[in-house]
C-alpha positions as CSV (number, residue, x, y, z in Angstrom):
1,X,69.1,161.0,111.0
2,X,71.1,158.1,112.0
3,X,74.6,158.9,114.4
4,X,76.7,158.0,111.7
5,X,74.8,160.8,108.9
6,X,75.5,162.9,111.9
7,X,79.0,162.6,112.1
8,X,79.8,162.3,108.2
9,X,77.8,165.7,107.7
10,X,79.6,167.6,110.3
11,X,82.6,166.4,109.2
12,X,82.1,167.0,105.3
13,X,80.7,170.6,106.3
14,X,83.9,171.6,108.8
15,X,86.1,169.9,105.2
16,X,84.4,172.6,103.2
17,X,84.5,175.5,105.7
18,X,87.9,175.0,106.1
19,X,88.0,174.3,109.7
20,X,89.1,170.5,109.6
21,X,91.8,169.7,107.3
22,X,92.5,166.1,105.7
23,X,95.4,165.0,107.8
24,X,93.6,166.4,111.4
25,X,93.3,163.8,113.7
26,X,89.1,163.0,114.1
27,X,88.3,161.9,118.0
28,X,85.3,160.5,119.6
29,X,85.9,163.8,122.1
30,X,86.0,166.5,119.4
31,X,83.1,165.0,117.8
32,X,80.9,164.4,121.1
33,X,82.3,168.0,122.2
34,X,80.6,169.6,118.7
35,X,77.4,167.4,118.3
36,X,76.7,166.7,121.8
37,X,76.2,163.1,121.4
38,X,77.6,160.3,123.8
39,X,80.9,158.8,122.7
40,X,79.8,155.3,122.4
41,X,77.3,155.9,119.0
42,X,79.7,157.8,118.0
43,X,82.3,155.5,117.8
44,X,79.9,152.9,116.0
45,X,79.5,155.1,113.7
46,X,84.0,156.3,113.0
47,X,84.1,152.6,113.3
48,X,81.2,152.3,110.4
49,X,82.7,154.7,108.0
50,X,86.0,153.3,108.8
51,X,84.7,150.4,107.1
52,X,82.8,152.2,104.3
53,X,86.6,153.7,102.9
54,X,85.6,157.3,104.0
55,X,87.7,156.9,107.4
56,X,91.1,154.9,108.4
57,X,91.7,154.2,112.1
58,X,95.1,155.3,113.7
59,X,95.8,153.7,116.6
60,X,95.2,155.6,119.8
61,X,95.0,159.0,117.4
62,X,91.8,158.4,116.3
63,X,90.6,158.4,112.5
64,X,91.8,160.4,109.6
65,X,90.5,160.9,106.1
66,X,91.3,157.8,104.2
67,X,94.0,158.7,101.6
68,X,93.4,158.5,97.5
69,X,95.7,159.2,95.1
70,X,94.9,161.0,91.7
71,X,94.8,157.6,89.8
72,X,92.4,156.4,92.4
73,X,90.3,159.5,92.2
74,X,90.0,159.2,88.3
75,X,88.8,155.7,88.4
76,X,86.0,156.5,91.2
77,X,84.7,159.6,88.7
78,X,84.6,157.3,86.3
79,X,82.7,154.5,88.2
80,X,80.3,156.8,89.9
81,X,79.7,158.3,86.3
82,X,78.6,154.8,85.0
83,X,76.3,154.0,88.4
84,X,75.0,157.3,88.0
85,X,74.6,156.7,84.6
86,X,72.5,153.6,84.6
87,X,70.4,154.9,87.7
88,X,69.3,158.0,85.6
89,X,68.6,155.8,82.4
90,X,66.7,153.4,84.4
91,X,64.5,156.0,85.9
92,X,64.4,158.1,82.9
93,X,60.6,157.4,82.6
94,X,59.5,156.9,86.0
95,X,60.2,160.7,86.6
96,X,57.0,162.8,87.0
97,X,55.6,166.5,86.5
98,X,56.2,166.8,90.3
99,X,59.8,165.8,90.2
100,X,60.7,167.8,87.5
101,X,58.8,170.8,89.3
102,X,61.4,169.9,92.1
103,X,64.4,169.6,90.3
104,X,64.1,172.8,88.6
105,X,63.1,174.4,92.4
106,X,66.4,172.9,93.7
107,X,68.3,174.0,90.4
108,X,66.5,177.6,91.0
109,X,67.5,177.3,95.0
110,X,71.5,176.8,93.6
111,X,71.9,179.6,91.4
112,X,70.5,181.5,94.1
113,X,72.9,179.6,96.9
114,X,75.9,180.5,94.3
115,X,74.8,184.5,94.3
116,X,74.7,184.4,97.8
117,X,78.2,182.5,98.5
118,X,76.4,180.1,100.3
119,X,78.6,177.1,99.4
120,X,77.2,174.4,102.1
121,X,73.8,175.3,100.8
122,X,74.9,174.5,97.4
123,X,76.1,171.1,98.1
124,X,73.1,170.0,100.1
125,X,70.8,171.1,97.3
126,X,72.9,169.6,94.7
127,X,72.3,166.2,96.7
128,X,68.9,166.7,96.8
129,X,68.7,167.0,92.9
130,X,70.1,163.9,92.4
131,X,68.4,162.1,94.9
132,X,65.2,163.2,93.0
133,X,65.5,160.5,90.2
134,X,67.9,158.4,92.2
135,X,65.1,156.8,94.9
136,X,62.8,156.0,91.7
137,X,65.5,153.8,90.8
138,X,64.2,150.2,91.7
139,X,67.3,148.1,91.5
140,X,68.1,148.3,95.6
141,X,71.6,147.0,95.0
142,X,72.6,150.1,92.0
143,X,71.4,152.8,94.3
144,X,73.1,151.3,97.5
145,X,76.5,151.3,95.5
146,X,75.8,154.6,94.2
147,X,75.4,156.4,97.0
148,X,78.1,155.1,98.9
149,X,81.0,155.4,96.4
150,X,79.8,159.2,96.4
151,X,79.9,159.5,100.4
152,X,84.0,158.9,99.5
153,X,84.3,162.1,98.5
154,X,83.4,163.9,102.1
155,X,83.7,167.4,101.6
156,X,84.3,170.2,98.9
157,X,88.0,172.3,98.7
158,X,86.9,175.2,97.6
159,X,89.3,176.8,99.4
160,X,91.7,175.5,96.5
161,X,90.3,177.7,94.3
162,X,90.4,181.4,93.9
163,X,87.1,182.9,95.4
164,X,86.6,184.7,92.7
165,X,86.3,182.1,89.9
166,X,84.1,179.6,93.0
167,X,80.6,181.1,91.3
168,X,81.8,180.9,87.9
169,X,82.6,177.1,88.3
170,X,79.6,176.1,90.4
171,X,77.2,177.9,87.7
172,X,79.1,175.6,85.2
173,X,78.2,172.7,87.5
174,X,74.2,174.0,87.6
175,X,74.0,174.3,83.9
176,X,74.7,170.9,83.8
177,X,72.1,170.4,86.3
178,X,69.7,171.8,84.5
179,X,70.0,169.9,81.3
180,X,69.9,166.6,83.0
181,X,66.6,168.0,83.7
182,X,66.0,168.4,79.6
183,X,67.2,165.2,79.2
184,X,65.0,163.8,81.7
185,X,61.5,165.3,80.2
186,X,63.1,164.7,76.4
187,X,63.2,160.8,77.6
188,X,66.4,161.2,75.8
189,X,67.7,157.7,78.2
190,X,71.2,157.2,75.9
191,X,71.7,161.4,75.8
192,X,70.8,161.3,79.1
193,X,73.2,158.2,80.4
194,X,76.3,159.6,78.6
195,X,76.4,163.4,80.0
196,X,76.2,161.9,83.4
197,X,78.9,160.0,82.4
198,X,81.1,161.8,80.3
199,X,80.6,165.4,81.2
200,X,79.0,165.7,85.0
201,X,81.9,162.9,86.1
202,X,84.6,164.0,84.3
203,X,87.7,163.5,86.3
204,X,88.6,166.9,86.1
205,X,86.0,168.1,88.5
206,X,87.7,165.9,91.2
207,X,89.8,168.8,92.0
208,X,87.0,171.0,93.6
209,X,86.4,167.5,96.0
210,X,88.9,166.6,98.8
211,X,90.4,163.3,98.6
């Protein structure tokens, strides 16, 4: 894993335990301090996601979370549900027994995650879903933007919500999951394109992400 995954995943999972906040100040100390990495890699790689929109540099304070407002948010749902979209209908057939057999695993592995409370789970196996079908996709370019328009969106606030409606709305999210898997083996590529789109990007579901 490459210093700056490093850094964005402890980052995104302090966001969605609740121990960073969005307007904390993020140093090359507190980060060495936590991952015990040298500061210089690390500050290649605040300085790379400074550049990527995820981080903005304050001078002699160090980085914060980039700021987005509502209007900003909508419009990346809605892009990512079109990249998304087009990755899934491009891959549609290139999907095999063995990657459905995964995908339903990893859909398995987050109802369990969501049983369990185990929220950080859940988001790591939710990014392994997608990236089932999305490294099939052949268009190098697609993917690329893909994946880094969804890195903007760091962490998950599900302290926002109250804890006891958290399972109900991430076994709403896993339903969905598993009929992009139907919609996968049904080669159903229009279906298919438009729930990603439509329904799993809906703008709404920006408010469980912290922006």
């Amino acid at each position: 894993m490459s210093p700056k995954d490093k850094v964005y995943n402890f980052i995104s999972e302090q966001l969605t335990r609740g121990n960073l906040k969005r307007s904390d100040h993020i140093t090359e100390q507190f980060l060495s301090d936590n991952l015990g990495m040298s500061r210089t890699p690390i500050r290649e790689a605040l300085l790379q996601l400074s550049s990527e929109d995820i981080l903005q540099r304050v001078p002699r304070k160090g980085f914060v979370l980039r700021s987005y407002t509502r209007k900003d948010v909508e419009e990346l749902y809605s892009l990512i549900g079109l990249l998304d979209g087009k990755v899934a209908e491009l891959t549609c057939d290139e999907l095999t027994s063995e990657d459905y057999a995964v995908m339903k695993f990893l859909v398995d592995s987050m109802y369990s995650a969501i049983d369990n409370k185990l929220y950080i789970k859940y988001n790591e196996l939710q990014e392994k879903f997608h990236n089932v079908y999305m490294q099939k996709c052949q268009n190098n370019l697609l993917r690329t933007e893909l994946q880094n328009r969804k890195k903007i969106f760091i962490g998950k606030s599900y302290i926002r919500l109250d804890p006891s409606s958290i399972q109900s709305v991430l076994k709403i999210t896993n339903n969905e999951h598993q009929k992009i898997i139907d919609l996968f083996k049904s080669h159903s590529k229009e279906e298919l394109r438009q729930f990603l789109e439509n329904v799993h990007w809906n703008s709404q579901n920006a408010q469980y992400d912290i922006w």
